[in-house]
Structure formats: structure tokens, C-alpha cells
N, CA, C and O atoms as CSV, one atom per row, in Angstrom:
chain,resi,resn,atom,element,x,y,z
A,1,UNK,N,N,-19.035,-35.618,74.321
A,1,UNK,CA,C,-19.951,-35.858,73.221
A,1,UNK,C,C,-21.273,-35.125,73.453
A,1,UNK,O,O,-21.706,-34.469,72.505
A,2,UNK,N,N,-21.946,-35.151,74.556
A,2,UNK,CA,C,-23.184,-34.767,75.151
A,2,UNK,C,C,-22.632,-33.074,74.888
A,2,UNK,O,O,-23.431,-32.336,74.311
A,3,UNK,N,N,-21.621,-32.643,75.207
A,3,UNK,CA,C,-21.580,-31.038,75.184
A,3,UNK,C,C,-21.567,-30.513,72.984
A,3,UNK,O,O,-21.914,-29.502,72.374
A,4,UNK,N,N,-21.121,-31.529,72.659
A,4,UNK,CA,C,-21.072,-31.141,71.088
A,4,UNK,C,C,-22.000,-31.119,70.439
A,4,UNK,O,O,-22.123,-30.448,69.415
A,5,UNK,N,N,-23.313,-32.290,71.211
A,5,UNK,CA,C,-24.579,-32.891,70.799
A,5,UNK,C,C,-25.106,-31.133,71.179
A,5,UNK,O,O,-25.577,-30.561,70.196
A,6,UNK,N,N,-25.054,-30.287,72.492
A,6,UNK,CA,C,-25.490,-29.318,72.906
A,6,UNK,C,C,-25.697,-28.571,72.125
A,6,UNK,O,O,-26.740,-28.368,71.503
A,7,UNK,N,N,-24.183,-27.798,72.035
A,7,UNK,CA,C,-23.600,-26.861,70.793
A,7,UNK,C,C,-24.249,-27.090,69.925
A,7,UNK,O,O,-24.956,-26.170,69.517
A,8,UNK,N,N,-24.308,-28.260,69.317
A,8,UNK,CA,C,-24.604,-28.319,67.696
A,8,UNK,C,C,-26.201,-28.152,67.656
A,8,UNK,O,O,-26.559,-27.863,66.514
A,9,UNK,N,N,-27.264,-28.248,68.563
A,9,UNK,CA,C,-28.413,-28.115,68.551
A,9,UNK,C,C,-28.494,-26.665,68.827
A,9,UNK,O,O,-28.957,-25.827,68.053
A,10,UNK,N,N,-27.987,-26.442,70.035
A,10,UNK,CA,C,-27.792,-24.621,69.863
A,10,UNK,C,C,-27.904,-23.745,69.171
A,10,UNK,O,O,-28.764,-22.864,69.160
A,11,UNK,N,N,-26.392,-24.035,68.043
A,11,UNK,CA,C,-26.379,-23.283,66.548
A,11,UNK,C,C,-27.448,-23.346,65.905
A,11,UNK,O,O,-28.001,-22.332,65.479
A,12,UNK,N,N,-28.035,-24.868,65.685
A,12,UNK,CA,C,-28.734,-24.879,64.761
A,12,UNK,C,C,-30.361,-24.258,65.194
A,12,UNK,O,O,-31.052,-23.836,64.268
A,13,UNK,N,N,-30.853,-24.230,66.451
A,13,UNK,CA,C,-31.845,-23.748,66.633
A,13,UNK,C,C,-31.765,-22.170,66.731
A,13,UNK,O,O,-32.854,-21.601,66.656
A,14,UNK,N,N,-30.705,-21.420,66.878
A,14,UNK,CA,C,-30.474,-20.115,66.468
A,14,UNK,C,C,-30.332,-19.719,65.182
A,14,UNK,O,O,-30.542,-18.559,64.827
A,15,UNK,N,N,-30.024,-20.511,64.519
A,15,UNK,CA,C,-30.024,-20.295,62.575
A,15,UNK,C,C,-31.017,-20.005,62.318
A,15,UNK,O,O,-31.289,-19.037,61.607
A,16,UNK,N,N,-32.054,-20.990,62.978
A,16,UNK,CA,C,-33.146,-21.308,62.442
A,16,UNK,C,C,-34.217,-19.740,62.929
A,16,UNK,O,O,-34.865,-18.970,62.219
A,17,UNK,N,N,-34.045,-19.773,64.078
A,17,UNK,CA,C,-34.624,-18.080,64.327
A,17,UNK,C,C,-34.134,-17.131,63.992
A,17,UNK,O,O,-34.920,-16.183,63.993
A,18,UNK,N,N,-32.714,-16.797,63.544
A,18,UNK,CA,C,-32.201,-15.844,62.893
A,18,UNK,C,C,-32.963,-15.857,61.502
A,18,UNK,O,O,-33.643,-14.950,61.022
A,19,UNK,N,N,-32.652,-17.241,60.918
A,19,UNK,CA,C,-33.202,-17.204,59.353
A,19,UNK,C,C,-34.908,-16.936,59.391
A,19,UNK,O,O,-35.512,-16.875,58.320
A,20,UNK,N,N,-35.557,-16.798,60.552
A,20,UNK,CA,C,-36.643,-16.783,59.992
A,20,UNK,C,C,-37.174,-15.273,60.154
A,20,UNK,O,O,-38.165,-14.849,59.559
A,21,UNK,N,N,-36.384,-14.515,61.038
A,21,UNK,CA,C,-36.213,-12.929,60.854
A,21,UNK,C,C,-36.094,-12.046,60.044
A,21,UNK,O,O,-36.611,-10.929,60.007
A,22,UNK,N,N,-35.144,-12.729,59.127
A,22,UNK,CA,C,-34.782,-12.305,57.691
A,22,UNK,C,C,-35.795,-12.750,57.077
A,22,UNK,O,O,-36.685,-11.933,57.312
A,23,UNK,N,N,-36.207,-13.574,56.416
A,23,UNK,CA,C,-37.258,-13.939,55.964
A,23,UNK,C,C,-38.741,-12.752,56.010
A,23,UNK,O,O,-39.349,-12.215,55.084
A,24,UNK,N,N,-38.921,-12.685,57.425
A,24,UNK,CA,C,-40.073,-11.822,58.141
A,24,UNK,C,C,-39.657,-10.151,57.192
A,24,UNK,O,O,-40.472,-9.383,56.679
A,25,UNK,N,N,-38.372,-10.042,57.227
A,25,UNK,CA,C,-38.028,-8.405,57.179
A,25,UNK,C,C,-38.125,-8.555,55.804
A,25,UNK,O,O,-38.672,-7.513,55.440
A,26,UNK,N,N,-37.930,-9.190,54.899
A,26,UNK,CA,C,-37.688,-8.900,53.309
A,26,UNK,C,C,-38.325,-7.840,52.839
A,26,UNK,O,O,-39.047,-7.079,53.483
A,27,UNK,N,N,-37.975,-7.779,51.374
A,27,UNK,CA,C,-38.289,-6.357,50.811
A,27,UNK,C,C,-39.713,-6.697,50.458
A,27,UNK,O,O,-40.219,-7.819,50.419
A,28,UNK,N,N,-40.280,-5.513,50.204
A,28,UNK,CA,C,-42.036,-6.024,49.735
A,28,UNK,C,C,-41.826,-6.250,48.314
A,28,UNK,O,O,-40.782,-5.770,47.872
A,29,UNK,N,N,-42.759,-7.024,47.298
A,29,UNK,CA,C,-42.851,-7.080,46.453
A,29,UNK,C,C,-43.233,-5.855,45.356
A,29,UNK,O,O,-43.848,-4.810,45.567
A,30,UNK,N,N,-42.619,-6.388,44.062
A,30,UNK,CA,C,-43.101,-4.878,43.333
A,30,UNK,C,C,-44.481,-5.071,42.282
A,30,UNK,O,O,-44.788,-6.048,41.599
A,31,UNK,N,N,-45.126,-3.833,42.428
A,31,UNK,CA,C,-46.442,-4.154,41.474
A,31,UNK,C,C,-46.164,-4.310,40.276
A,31,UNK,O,O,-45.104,-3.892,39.810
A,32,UNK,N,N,-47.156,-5.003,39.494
A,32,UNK,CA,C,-46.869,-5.013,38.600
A,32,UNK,C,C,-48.361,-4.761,37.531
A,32,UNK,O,O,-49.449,-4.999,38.054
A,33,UNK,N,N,-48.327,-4.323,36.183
A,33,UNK,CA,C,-49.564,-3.548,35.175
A,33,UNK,C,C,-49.314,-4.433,34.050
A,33,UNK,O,O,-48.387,-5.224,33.876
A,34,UNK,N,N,-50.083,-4.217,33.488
A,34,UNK,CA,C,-50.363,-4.684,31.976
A,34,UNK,C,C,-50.482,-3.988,31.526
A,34,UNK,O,O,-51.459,-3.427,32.023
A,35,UNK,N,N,-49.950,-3.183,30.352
A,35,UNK,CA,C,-50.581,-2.165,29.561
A,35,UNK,C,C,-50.378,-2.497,27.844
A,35,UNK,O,O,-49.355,-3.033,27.419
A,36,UNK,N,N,-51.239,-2.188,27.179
A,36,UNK,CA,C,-50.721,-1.911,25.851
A,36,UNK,C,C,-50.208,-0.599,25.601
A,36,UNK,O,O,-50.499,0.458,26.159
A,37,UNK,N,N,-49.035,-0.937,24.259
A,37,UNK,CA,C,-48.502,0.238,24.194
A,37,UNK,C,C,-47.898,0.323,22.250
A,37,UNK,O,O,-48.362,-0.557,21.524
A,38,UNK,N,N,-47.235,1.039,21.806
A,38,UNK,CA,C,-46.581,0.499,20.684
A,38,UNK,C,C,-45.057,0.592,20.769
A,38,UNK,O,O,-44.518,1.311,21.610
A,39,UNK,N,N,-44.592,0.094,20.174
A,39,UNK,CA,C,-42.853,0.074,20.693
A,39,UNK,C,C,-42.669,0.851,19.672
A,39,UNK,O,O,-43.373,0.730,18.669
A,40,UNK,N,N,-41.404,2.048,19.789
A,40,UNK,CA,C,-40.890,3.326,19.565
A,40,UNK,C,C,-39.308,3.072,18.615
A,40,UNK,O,O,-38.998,3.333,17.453
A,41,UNK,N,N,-38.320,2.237,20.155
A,41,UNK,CA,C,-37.469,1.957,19.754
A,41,UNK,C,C,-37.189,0.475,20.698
A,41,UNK,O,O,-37.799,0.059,21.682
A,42,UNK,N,N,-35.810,-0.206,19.824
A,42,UNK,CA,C,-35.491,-1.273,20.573
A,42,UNK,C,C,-33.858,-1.311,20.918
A,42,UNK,O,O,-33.139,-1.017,19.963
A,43,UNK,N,N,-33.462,-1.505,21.662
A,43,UNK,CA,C,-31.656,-1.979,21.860
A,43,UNK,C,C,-31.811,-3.030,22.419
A,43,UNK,O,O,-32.141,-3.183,23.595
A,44,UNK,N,N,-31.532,-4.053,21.433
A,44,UNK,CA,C,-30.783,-5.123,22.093
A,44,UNK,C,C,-29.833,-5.430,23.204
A,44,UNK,O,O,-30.044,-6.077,24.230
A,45,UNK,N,N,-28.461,-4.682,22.689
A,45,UNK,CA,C,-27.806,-4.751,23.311
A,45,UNK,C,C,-27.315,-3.717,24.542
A,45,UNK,O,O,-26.117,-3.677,24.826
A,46,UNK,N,N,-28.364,-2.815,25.319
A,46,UNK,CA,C,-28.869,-2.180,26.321
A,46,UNK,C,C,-29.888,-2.830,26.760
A,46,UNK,O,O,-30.210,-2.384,27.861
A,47,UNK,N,N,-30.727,-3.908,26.324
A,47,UNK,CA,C,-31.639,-4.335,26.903
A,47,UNK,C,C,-32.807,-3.403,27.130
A,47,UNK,O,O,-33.496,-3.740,28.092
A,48,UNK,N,N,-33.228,-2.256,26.454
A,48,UNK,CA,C,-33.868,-1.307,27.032
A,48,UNK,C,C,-35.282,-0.920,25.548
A,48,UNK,O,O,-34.972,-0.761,24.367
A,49,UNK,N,N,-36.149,-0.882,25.874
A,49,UNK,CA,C,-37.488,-1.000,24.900
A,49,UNK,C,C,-38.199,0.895,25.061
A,49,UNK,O,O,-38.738,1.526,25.970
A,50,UNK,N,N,-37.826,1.184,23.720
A,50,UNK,CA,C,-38.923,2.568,24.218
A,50,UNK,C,C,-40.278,1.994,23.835
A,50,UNK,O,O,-40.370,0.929,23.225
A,51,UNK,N,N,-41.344,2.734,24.212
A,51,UNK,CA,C,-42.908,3.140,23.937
A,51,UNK,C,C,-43.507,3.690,24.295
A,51,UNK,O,O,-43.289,4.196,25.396
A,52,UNK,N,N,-44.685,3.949,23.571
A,52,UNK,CA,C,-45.724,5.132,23.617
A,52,UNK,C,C,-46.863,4.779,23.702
A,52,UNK,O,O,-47.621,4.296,22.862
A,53,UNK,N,N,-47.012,5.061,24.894
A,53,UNK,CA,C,-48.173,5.062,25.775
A,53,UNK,C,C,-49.791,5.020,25.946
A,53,UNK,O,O,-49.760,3.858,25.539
A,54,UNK,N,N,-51.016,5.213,26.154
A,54,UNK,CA,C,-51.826,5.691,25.712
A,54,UNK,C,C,-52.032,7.490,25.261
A,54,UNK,O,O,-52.628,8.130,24.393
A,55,UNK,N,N,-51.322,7.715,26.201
A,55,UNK,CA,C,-51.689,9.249,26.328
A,55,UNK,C,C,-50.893,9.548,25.439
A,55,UNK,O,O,-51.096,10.682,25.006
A,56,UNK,N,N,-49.912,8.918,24.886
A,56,UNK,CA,C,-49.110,9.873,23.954
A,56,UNK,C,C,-47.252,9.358,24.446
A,56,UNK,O,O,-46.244,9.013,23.829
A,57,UNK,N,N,-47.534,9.519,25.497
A,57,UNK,CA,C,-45.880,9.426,26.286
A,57,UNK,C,C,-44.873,8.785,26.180
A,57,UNK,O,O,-44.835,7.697,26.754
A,58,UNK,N,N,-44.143,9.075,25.694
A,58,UNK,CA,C,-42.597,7.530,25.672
A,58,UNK,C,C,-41.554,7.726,26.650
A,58,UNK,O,O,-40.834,8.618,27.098
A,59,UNK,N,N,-41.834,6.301,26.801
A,59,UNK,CA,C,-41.003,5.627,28.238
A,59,UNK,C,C,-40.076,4.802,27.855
A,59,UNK,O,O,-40.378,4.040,26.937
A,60,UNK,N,N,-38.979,4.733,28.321
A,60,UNK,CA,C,-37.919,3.930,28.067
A,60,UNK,C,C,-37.264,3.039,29.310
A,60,UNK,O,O,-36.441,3.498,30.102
A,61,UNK,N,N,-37.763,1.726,29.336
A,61,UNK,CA,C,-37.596,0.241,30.324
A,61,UNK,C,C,-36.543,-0.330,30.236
A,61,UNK,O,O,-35.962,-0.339,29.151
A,62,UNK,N,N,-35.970,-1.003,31.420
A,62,UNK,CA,C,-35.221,-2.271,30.529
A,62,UNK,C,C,-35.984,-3.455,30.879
A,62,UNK,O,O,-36.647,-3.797,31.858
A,63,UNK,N,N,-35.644,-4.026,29.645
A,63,UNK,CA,C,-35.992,-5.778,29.934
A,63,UNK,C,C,-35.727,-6.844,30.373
A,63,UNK,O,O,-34.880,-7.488,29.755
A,64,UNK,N,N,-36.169,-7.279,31.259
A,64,UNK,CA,C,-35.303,-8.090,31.933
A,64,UNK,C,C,-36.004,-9.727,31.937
A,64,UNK,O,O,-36.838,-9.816,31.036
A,65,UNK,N,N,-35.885,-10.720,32.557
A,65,UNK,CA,C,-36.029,-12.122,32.780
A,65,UNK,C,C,-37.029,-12.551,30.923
A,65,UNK,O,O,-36.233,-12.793,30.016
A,66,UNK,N,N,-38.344,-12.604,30.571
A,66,UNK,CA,C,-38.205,-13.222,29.389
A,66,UNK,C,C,-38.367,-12.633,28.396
A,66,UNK,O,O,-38.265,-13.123,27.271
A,67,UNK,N,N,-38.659,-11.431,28.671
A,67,UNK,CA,C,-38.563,-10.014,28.142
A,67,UNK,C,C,-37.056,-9.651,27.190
A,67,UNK,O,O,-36.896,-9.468,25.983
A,68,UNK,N,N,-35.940,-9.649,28.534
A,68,UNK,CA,C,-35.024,-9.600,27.929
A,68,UNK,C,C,-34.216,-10.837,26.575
A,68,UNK,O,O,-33.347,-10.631,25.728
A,69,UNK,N,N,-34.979,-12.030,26.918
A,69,UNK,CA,C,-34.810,-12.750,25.870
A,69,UNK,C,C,-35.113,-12.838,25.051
A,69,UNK,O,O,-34.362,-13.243,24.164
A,70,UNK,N,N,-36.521,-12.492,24.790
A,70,UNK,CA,C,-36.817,-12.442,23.153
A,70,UNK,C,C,-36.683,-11.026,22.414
A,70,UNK,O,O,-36.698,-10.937,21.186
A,71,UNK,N,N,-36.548,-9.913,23.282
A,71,UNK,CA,C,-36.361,-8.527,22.810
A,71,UNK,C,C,-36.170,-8.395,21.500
A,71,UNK,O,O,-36.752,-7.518,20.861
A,72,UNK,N,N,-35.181,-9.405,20.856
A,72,UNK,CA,C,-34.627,-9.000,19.411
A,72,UNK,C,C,-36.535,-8.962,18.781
A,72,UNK,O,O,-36.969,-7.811,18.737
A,73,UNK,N,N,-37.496,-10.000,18.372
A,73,UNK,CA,C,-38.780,-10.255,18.069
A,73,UNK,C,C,-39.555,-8.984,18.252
A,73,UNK,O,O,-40.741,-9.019,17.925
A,74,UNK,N,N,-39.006,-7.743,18.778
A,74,UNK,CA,C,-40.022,-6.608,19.025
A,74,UNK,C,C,-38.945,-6.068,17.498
A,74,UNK,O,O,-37.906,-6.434,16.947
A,75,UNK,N,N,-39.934,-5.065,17.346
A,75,UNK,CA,C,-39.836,-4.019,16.236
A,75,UNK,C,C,-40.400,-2.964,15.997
A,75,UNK,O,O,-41.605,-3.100,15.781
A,76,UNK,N,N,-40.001,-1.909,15.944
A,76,UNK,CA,C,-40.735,-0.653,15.967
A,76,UNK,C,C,-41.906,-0.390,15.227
A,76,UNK,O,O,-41.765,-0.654,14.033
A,77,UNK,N,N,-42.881,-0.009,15.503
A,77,UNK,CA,C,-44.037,-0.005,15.115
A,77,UNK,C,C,-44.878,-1.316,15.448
A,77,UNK,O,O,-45.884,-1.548,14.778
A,78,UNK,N,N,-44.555,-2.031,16.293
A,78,UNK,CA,C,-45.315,-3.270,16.718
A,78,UNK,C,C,-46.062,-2.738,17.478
A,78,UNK,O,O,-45.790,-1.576,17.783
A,79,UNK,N,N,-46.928,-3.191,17.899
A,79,UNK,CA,C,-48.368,-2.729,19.011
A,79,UNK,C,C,-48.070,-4.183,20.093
A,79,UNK,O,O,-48.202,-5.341,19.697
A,80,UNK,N,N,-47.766,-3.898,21.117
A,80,UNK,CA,C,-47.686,-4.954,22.370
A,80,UNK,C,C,-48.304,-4.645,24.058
A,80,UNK,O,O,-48.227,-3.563,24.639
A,81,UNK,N,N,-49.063,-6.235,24.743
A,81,UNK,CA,C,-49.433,-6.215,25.953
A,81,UNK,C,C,-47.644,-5.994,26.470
A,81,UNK,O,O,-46.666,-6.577,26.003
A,82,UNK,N,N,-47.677,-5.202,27.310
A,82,UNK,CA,C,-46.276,-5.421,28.158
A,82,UNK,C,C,-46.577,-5.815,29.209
A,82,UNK,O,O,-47.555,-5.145,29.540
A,83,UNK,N,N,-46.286,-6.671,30.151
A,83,UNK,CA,C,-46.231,-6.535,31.506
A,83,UNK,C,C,-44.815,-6.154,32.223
A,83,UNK,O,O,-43.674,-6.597,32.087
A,84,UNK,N,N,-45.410,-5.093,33.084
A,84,UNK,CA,C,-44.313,-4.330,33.522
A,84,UNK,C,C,-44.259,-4.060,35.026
A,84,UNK,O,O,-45.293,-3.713,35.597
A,85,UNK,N,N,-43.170,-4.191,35.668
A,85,UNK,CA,C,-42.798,-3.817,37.326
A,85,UNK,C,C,-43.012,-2.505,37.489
A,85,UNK,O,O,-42.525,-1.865,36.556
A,86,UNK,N,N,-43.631,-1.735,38.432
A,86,UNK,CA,C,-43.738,-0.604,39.112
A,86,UNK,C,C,-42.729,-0.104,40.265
A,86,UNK,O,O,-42.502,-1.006,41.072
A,87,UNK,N,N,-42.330,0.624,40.433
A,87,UNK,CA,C,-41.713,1.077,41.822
A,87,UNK,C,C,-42.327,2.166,42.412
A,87,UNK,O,O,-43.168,2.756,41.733
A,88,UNK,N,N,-42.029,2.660,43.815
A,88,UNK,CA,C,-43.029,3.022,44.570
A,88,UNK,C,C,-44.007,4.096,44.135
A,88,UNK,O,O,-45.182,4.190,44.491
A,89,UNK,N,N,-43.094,5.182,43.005
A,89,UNK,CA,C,-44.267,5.754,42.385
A,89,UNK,C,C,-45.308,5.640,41.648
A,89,UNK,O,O,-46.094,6.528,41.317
A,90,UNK,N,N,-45.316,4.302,41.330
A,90,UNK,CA,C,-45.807,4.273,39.784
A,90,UNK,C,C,-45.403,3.780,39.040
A,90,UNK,O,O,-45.835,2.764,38.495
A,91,UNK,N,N,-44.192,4.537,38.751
A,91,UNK,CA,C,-43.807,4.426,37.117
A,91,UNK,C,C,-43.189,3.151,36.743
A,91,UNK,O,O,-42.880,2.274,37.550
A,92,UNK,N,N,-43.050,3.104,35.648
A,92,UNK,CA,C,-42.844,1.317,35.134
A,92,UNK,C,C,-41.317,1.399,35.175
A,92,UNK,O,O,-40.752,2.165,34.394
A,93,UNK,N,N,-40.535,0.573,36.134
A,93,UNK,CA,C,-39.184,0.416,36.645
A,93,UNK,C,C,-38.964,-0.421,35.380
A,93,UNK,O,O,-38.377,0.222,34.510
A,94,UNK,N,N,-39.426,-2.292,34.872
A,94,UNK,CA,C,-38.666,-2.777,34.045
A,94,UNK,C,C,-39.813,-3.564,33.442
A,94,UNK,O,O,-40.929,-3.797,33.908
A,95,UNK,N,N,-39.286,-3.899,32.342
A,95,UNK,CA,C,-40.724,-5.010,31.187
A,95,UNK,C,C,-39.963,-6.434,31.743
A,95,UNK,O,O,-38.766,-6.709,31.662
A,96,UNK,N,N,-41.118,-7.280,32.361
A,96,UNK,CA,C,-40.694,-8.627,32.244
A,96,UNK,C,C,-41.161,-9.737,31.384
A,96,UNK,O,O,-40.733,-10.890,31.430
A,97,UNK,N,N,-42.076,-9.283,30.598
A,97,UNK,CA,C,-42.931,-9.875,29.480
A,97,UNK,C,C,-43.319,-9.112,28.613
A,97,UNK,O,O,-43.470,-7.905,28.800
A,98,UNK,N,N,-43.639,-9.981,27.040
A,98,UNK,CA,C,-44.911,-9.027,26.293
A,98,UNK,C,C,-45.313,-9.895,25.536
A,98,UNK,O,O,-44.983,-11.075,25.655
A,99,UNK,N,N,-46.058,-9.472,24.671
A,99,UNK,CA,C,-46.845,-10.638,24.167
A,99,UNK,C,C,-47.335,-9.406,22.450
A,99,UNK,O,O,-48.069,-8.420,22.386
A,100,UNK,N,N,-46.809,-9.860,21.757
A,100,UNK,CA,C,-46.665,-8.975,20.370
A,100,UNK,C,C,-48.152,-9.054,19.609
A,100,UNK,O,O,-48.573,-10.162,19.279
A,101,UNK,N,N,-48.992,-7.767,19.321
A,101,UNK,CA,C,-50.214,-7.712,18.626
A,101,UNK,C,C,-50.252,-8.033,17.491
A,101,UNK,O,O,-49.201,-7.706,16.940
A,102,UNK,N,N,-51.352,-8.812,16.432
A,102,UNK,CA,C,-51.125,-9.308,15.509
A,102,UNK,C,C,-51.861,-7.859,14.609
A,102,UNK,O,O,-52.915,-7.415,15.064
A,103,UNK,N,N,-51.257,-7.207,13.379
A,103,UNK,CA,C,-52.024,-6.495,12.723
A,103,UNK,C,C,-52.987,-6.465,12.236
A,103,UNK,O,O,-53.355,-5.443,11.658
């Protein structure tokens, strides 16, 4: 009994430093912007939002977590805050929010 009581504290105090290694190593977080922009085009069913930029530029995102849920509510020619994920360059990887301008 005393050797199972061992073992079993063993494992579990090695889980516990393994798991907290992983933890330590994770991926870094991604930045994230606010920008206004006007929406271009929409697909629903790609999940993916064009717009144009300040400067002029159209970018094409996908939408994802509540973004991707209300997507249908965007419409071209809407003016919207997006908040959007960055990846290491810069550029806007995916829209996870927006919040639609009133005319």
C-alpha cells in the first residue's frame, strides 16, 4: 500500500511540473487594433469580410468568435470599428468583433 501511496504521489508531482512547463512555453499572444474601416464585401458562408482601409486599401479577414456570428448584420457600404488580430507582421490575420457606424 505504502509503495502505491509512493507511485501515486510521484506521478502526480511530475504532472504537475511537466504541466507547468507547458504552460511556461505557450505561444505568445496575438496583438490586437481597432480600426475603422468601410466594408467592401461580405461572405457569409466563407466567413471572410473585405474592407477599405484608411489609405485606400482592401483587405480581406476572416471572422471568427463574435464576429463570425453576426457577420450576416454587415453590409456593404457600412462604415465599422473592427477589432482585429495581428500576426507577427502587422497585418490583420482575423476580425473578432465590430461594432456597425450609424449614418
Amino acid at each position: 500500500m505504502n509503495r502505491l501511496m509512493l507511485l501515486v504521489s510521484a506521478l502526480l508531482a511530475f504532472s504537475l511540473v511537466l504541466g507547468g512547463a507547458v504552460v511556461a512555453v505557450g505561444k505568445p499572444t496575438d496583438k490586437t487594433q481597432k480600426l475603422t474601416a468601410e466594408i467592401v464585401s461580405v461572405d457569409p458562408m466563407a466567413k471572410t469580410i473585405t474592407i477599405k482601409v484608411a489609405n485606400g486599401e482592401s483587405k480581406t479577414a476572416t471572422a471568427v468568435d463574435k464576429a463570425a456570428i453576426y457577420i450576416r448584420s454587415l453590409k456593404p457600404g457600412n462604415k465599422a470599428i473592427l477589432t482585429c488580430r495581428q500576426d507577427e507582421k502587422g497585418e490583420i490575420k482575423d476580425i473578432t468583433k465590430f461594432k456597425v457606424l450609424k449614418k
